[in-house]
N, C-alpha and C positions, 0 to 999 in steps of 0.2 A: 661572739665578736662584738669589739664596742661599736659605739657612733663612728667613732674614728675612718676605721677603715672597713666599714658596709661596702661600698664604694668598688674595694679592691680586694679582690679572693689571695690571698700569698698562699703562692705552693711551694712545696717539698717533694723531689724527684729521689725514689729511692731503686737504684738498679739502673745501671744507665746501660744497658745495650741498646741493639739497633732497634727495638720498639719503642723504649723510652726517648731515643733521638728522634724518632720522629714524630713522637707526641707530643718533645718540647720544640720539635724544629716551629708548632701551631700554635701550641701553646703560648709562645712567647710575643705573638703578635694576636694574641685574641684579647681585644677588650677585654678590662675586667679581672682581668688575670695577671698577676705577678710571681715570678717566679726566684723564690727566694733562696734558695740552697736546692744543693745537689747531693747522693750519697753513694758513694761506692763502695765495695770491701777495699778499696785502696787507694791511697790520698790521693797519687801519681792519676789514676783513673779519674776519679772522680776531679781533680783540680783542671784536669785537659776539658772534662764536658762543662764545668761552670766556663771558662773560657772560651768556649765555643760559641754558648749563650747570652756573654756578658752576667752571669750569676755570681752575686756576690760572696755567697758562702758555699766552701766545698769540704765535705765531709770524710775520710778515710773509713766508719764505721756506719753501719745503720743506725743503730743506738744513738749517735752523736744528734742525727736529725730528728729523730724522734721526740727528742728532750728539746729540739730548739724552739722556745716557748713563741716565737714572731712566726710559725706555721699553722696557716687553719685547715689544708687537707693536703695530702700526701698520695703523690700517685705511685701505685708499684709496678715495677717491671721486670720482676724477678722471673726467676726460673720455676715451673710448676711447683713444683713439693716445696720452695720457702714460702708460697703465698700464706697460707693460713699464719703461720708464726710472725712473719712480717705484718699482715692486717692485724694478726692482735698485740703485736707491740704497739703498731701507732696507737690501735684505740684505747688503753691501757692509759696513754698518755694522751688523751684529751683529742687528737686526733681524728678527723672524718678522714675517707679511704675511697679512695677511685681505684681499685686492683684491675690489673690485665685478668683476660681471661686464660683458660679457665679457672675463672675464680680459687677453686681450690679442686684437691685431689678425687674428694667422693662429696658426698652430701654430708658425714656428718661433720666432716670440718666445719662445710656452709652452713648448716645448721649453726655449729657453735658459737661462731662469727654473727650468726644474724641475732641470737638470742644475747650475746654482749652489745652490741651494738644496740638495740632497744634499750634493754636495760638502762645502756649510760645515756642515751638520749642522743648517738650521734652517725652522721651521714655514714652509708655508706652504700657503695654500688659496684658492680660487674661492669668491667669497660667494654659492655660489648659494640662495640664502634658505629656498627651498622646498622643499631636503630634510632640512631638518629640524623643519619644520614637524609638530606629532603627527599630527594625519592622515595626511600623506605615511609619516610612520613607520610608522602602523597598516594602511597600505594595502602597504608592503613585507613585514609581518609576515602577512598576509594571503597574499602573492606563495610568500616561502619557506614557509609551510603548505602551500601547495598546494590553498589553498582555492579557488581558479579553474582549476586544471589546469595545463596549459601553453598560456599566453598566445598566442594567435593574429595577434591584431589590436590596434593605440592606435590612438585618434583625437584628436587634439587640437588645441586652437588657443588662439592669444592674440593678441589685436588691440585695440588705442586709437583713437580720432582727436584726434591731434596739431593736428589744426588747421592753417593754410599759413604756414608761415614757414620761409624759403627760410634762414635767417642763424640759425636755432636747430639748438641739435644733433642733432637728430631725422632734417634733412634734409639736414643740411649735410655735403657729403661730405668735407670736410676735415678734418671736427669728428669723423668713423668714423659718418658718419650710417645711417641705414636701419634696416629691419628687424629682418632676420634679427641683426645684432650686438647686437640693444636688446631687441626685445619678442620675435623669433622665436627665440632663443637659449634659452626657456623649453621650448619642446614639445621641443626637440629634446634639450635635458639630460633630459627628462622618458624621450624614448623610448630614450636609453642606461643611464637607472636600470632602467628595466622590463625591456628585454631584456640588460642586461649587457655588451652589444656596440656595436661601431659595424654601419653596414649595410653589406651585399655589394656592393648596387645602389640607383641614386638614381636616382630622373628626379625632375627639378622646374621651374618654373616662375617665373616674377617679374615685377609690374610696373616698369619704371624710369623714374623719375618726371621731371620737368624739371631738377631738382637732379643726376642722376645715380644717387641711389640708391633703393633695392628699396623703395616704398613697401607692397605686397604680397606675397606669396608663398604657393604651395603644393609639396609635398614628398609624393615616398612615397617609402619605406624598404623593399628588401626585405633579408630576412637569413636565413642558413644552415640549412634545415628549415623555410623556407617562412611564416615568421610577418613580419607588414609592420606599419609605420605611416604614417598618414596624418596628414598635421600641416599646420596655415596659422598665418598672423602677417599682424600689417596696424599702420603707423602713423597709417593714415589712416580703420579701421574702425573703430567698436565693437562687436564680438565676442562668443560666447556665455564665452568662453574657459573653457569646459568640456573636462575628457577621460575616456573611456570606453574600459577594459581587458577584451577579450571573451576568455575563454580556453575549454578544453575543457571544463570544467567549471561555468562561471559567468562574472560579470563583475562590471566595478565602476566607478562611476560620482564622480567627482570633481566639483562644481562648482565655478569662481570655483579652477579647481585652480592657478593662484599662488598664493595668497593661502588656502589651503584652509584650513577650518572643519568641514568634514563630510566624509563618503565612506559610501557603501552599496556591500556587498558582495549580491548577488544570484544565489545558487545557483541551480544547475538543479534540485539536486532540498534544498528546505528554503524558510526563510524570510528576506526579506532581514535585514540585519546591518549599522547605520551607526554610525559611529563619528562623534562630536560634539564638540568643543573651542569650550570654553566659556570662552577666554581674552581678556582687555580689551587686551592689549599686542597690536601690531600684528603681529608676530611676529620680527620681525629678530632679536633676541634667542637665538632657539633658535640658530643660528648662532655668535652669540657663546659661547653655552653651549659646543659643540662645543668651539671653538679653545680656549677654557683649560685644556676638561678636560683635551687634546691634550698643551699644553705645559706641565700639569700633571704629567702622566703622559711628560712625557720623548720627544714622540713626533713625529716631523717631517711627518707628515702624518694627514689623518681617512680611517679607511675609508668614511664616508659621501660621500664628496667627494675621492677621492685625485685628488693633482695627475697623475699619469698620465692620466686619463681625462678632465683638463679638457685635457689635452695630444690626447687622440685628438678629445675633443669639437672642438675650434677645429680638426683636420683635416677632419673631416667637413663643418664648415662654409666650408672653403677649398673641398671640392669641390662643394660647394651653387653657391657664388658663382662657380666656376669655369664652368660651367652657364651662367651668367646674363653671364659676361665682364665681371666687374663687381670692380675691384680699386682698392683705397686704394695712396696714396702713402708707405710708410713708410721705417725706416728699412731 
């Protein structure tokens, strides 16, 4: 980026459904950020969402935006199975990469993705939304004090009900339907921020539903010195989707921990301690805040979300699915 526009991050929206709307519904009132083009598969599409946003340029192809040389990062909101091709067109052309998650289909996409991205020297990250949520930050600030000890046990979960629809992405195994890739891809990035590792040992479980994929699922973790987690996800539930970190010392309780607002710290010996965000924006935002600082500062990756770890996360969840015998068709 020159001198010029340090100042101001121009983005590129590629895939506008209802994540991408709501990440530029934030996007477009966050400092910092300008949002310069839109891209649909189709002009009608994409000309309605620059209009919704006041965006100047609207795209009919991906490709189109790709090549538009006034973009310094592109967020994707694609469908599971186009992320990896969509991440490496943009970086192909010059491009840093905010992607939805899950990032991509298994790891070795994410591997591939992570190995061009060094190469060319440029940004790229996993949108996983929730860690940078302040909660979640106050609750890692918490973690390295040492105000709970050493972590013992997570428990977590996140489940919807989707409803049946056999031809919607949710279920559709073509589309990268299921769980674990959509909604159970949360407890599990959750339990590699808390323990800093992947797990030793996995047992786990899965419903597979008439469509082929995981409508259910439960998981435990164990890991090296004995500390485990316990995690579920459901497309078809509604869920407490709370988590609960018990360590030597204390513990702490997240509610509604995607989307977190709160967090209580509860010592063994003292008084609990919650930390409250009292923000009107949804939160997507904090995220974006991240990736500029990032490529403000020159930097090709966020320690909050390093692509290595989204590269081990999509390992761990290969061997989830392995478990269950349950595999997409890609490339």
């Amino acid at each position: 980026m020159t001198e010029q526009n340090q100042r101001v991050i121009r983005w590129g929206i590629l895939g506008l459904g209802g994540i991408s709307n709501s990440f530029t519904s934030e996007l477009v009132n966050t400092p910092g950020a300008k949002v310069c083009a839109v891209a649909a598969r189709s002009k009608e599409k994409a000309e309605q969402f620059a209009a919704k946003f006041s965006v100047s340029r609207a795209y009919g192809s991906y490709k189109e935006l790709t090549h538009d040389p006034e973009i310094d990062i592109v967020y994707i909101g694609t469908i599971h199975p186009a992320h990896k091709d969509n991440v490496m067109d943009c970086l192909r052309r010059g491009k840093s990469v905010l992607c939805e998650k899950p990032f991509t289909m298994n790891a070795d996409e994410a591997r591939e993705i992570a190995d061009y991205a060094r190469e060319r020297g440029l940004f790229v990250m996993e949108a996983m939304w929730t860690r940078f949520l302040p909660a979640i930050v106050q609750v890692r600030k918490w973690l390295a004090d040492g105000r709970v000890g050493e972590v013992k046990l997570l428990k977590a979960e996140f489940g919807f009900d989707a409803g049946w629809n056999p031809e919607g992405r949710l279920l559709n195994k073509e589309l990268g339907g299921g769980t674990l890739l959509d909604a159970g891809i949360y407890p599990v990035s959750l339990a590699s921020m808390v323990f800093g590792m992947q797990p030793s040992r996995i047992v786990s479980s899965a419903h597979i539903g008439e469509t082929g994929v995981d409508e259910q699922y439960s998981v435990i973790f164990e890991y090296e010195g004995g500390a485990m987690a316990a995690l579920q996800g459901s497309v078809r539930l509604q869920m407490n989707n709370d988590a609960w970190l018990y360590g030597t010392k204390g513990k702490i309780h997240i509610p509604e921990f995607l989307a977190a607002k709160k967090a209580t710290l509860y010592p063994n010996d003292g008084e609990p301690e919650t930390f409250k965000d009292d923000r009107t924006l949804g939160g997507q935002n904090f995220q974006a805040l991240e990736a500029m600082r990032c490529l403000l500062m020159g930097k090709t990756g966020s320690s909050v979300m390093p692509i290595d770890e989204t590269v081990d996360i999509m390992g761990t969840m290969d061997a989830i699915r392995a478990q269950w015998d349950l595999r997409y068709n890609v490339k």
